[in-house]
ROZANU-536114 format. One record per residue (C-alpha): residue in three letters; x negated, y, z negated. Coordinates in steps of 0.1 Angstrom, whole numbers, plus 2048, in hexadecimal, padded with zeros to 3 digits. Each point is the difference from the previous one (the first is absolute). Example, Ala and Ser with C-alpha at 12.3 -4.5 7.8 and 13.67 -1.06 7.14 Angstrom:
2
ALA7857D37B2;SER7F2822807;
***
This chain:
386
UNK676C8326E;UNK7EE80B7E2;UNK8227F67E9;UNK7FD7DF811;UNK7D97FD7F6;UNK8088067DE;UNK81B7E77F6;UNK7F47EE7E5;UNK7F67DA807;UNK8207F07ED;UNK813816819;UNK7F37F881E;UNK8057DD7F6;UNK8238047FD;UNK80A81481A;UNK7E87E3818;UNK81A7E47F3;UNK81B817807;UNK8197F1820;UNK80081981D;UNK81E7F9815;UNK807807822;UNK8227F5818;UNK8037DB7FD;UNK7DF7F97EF;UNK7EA8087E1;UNK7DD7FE7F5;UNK7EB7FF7E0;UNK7DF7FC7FA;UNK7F77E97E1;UNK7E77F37ED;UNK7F47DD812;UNK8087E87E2;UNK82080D805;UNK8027E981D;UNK7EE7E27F2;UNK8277EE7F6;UNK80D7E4814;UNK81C80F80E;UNK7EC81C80B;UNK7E87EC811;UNK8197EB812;UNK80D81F810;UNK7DF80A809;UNK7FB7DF812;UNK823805814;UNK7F2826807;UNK7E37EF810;UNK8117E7812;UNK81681E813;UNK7E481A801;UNK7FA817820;UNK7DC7F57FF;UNK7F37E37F0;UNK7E080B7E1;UNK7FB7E37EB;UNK7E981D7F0;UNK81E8107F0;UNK8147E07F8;UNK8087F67DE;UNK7E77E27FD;UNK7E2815812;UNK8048227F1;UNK8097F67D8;UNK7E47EC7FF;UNK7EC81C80D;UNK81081C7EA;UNK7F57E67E1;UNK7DA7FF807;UNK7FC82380E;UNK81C8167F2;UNK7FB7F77D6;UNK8098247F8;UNK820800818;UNK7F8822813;UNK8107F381B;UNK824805807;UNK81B7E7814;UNK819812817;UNK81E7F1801;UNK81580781B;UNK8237EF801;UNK81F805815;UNK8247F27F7;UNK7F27F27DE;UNK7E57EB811;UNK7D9800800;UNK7F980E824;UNK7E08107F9;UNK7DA7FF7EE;UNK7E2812802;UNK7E98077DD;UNK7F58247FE;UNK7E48107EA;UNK7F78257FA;UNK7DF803808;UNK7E981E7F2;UNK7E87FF81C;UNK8057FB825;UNK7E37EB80D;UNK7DF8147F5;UNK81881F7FA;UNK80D80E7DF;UNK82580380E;UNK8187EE7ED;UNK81E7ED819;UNK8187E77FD;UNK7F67E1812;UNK8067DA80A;UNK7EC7E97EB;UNK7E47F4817;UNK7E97E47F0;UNK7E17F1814;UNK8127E0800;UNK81B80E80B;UNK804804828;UNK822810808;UNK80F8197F2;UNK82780180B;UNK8198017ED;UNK8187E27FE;UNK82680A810;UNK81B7F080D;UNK8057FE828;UNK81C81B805;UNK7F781A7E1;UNK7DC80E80D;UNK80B824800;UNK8157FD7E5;UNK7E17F27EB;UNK7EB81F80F;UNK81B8197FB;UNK8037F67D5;UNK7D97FD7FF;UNK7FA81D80C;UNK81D8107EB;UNK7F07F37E3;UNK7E080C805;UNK811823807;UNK80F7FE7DB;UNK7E47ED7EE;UNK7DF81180E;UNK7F180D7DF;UNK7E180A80A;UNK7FC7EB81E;UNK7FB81C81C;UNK80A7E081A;UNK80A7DF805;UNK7E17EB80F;UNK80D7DC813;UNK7E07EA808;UNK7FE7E2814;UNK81F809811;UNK8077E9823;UNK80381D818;UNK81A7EC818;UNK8237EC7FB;UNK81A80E7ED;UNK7F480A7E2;UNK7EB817814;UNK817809818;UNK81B80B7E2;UNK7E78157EF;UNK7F881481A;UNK82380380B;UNK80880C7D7;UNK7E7816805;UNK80981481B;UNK8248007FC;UNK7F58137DE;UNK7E381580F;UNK7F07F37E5;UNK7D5808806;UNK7EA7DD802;UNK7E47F5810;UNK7EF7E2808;UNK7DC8037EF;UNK7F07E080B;UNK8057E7816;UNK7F07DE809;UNK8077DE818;UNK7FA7E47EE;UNK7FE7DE812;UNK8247ED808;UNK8057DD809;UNK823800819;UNK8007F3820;UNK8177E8814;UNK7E17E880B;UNK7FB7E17F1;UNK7E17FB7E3;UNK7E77F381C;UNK80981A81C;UNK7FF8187E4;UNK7DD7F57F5;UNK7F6800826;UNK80981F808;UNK7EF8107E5;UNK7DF7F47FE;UNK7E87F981F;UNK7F57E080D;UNK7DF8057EB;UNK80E8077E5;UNK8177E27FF;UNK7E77E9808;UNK7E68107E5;UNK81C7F57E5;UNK8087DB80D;UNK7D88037FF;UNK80180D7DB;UNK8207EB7FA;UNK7E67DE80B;UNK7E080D7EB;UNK8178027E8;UNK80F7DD7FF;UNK7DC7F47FF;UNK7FC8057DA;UNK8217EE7F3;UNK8217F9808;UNK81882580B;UNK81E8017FA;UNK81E819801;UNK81D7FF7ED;UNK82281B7FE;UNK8157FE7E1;UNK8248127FB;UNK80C7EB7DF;UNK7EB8027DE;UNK7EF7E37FD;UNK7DE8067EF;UNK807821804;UNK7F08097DE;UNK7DE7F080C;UNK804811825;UNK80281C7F2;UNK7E08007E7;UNK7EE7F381F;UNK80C822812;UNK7F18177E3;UNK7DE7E87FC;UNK7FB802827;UNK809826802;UNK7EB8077E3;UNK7DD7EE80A;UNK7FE81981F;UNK7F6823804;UNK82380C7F2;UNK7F57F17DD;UNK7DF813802;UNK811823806;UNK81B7F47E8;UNK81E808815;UNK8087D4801;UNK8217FA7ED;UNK7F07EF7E1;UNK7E881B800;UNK81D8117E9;UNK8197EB7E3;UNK81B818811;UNK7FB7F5825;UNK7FA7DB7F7;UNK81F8017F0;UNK813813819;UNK7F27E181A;UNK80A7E27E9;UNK8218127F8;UNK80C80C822;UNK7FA7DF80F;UNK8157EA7EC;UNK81C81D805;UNK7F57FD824;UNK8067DA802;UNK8207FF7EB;UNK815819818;UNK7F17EC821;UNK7E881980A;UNK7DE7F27FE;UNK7EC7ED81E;UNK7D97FA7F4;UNK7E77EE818;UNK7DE7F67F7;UNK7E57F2812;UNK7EB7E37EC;UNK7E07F4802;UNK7FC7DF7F4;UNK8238037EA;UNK7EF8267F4;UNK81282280D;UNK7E4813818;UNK81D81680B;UNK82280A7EF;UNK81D81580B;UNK8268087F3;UNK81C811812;UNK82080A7F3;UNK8197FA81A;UNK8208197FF;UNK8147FD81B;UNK80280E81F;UNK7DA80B7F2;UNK7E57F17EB;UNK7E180C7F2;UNK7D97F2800;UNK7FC8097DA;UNK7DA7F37F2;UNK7E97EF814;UNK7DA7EC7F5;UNK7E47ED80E;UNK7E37F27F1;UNK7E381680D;UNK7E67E47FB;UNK8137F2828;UNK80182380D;UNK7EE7F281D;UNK8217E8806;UNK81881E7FF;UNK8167F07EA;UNK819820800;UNK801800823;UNK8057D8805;UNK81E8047E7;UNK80D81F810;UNK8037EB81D;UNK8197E77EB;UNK81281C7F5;UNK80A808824;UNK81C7E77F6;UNK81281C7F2;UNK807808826;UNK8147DE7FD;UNK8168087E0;UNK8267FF803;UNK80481E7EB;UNK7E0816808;UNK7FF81881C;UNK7E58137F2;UNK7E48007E5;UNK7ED81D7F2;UNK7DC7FB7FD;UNK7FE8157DF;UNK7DF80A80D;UNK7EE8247FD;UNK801810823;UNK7E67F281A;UNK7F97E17EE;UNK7DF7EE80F;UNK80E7E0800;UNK8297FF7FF;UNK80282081A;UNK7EF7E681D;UNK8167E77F3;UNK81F80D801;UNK80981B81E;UNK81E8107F2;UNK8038207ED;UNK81780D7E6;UNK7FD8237F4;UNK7FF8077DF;UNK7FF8267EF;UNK80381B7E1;UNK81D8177FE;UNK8008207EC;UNK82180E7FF;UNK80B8247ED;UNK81A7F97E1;UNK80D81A7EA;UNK809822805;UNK7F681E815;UNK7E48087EB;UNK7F27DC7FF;UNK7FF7FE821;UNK7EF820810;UNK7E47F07E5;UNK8037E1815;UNK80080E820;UNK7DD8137FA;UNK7F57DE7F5;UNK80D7EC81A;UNK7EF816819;UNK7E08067F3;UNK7FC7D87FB;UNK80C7FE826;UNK7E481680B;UNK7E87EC7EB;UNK8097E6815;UNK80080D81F;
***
């Protein structure tokens, strides 16, 4: 471990490029720009048309964008997992020197705040294999990392149930260090049963109440978009609206920042151009009160940014476009939707009924050493939390 801490940068670099192969597959982990080229990115695309689990965080026109604004010094790493000479795998990596308020340095996912998933992208049929070379990978590359840290991690379907399967058929130590249900839209029921059995009689009438008060003061209307046009001016609207609320006094909005208002702009376009943007908007008078955009990956999607004007908080304009996008119960190619929201959201959680778990994985790499170092750590963090 201490020969490992002490490579020189230059070193580390090159032995991070360096392929590590294992039967039938290999994996690398490069630079980002590295994947910026055409070809590249069109077999990206195909990855994400074939993946286990859909994460339009971690596709090519989503996460570049991101890596642009937020990653200017390129610390973060791509994994590159392929198998037979194809792309079959993606997740970016970063060493981190601190783990949360904790000077322990780890290798980890890279987790942005507009980022809400943190799964790799892998092709149906390889989820072990992708585990198995990751975690091989990590073995050989840990440096200084004492573990590998996986955030944001869904904690059912297969890419759950194939690293937990890796993980015991090496007996390799892990543990699940935080967990939370975040609301899930995915029911057979129809967009008015849905809304009916969800919310009482009162409530539903106190929103066709609100809905009326509402219509009072100009003409409402709602609209749902999945092409481009006036895309550009939607979404300048979005960051205005977003902005003029409580999230521009705190300065967590996405024009708060030149990074995260370019993120927005950029990702959106991407988002549009592969087929994977629906936005609705609620006007007032021909002027957005409330504004919304999903990014639909089949079988999932996922409820990415939402904004309402506060000066009709007394309307509920989220909630009366919430309703709309019950449509998504409707959608040919949508079984589910992800809220994206933080665990027991006041709102979204009455909303929508369903519950996906979501969770942080800390899993021992390297040798014997290494890991015993883990292990204390592992279980005094445990304790901490009960």
């Amino acid at each position: 471990m201490t020969s490992q801490a002490a490579l020189a940068p230059r070193s580390e670099e090159r032995r991070h490029a360096a392929p590590f192969t294992v039967p039938g597959s290999q994996v690398s982990a490069a630079d980002w720009a590295a994947m910026e080229n055409p070809e590249t990115r069109l077999a990206w695309d195909a990855l994400a048309a074939c993946a286990a689990e859909p994460n339009p965080f971690h596709e090519s026109w989503y996460l570049l964008p991101a890596l642009r604004a937020l990653d200017p010094g390129h610390s973060v790493r791509l994994l590159r997992f392929e198998h037979d000479g194809e792309l079959a795998g993606i997740l970016p990596l970063r060493r981190e020197p601190r783990y949360y308020r904790w000077p322990i340095p780890q290798w980890c996912n890279w987790i942005h705040g507009n980022c809400f998933l943190g799964a790799p992208l892998v092709a149906a049929g390889l989820e072990r294999q992708f585990w198995r070379a990751l975690l091989a990978w990590a073995d050989r590359h840990a440096g200084v990392g004492l573990f590998l840290h996986l955030a944001q991690l869904p904690l059912d379907g297969p890419l759950a149930e194939a690293l937990q399967a890796v993980l015991a058929e090496q007996g390799r130590l892990a543990g699940l260090v935080h967990r939370e249900d975040r609301a899930m839209l995915a029911s057979p029921l129809d967009p008015p049963a849905y809304f009916e059995d969800s919310l009482s009689g009162k409530k539903r009438k106190e929103l066709r109440r609100q809905h009326n008060r509402l219509a009072e003061l100009g003409e409402v209307a709602f609209e749902r978009r999945s092409d481009d046009a006036h895309l550009a001016r939607w979404i300048e609207d979005f960051l205005a609206l977003e902005h003029s609320g409580w999230k521009g006094t705190a300065g967590s909005a996405l024009a708060s920042h030149q990074a995260t208002t370019a993120l927005f702009r950029e990702a959106l376009h991407g988002a549009v151009s592969h087929g994977r943007l629906e936005r609705l908007a609620i006007t007032l008078d021909g002027e957005p009160i409330a504004m919304l955009a999903n990014f639909i990956t089949p079988p999932g999607a996922y409820s990415f940014k939402t904004a309402f004007d506060e000066r009709y908080a007394r309307y509920s304009p989220g909630v009366l476009l919430q309703r709309e996008n019950l449509a998504l119960l409707d959608h040919p190619e949508v079984r589910w939707c992800d809220s994206c929201a933080s665990a027991d959201h006041p709102m979204i959680d009455h909303i929508w009924r369903e519950r996906r778990p979501v969770g942080r994985w800390s899993i021992a790499i390297g040798g014997a050493a290494r890991r015993a170092v883990f292990a204390a750590l592992l279980k005094a963090e445990q304790r901490r939390a009960g």
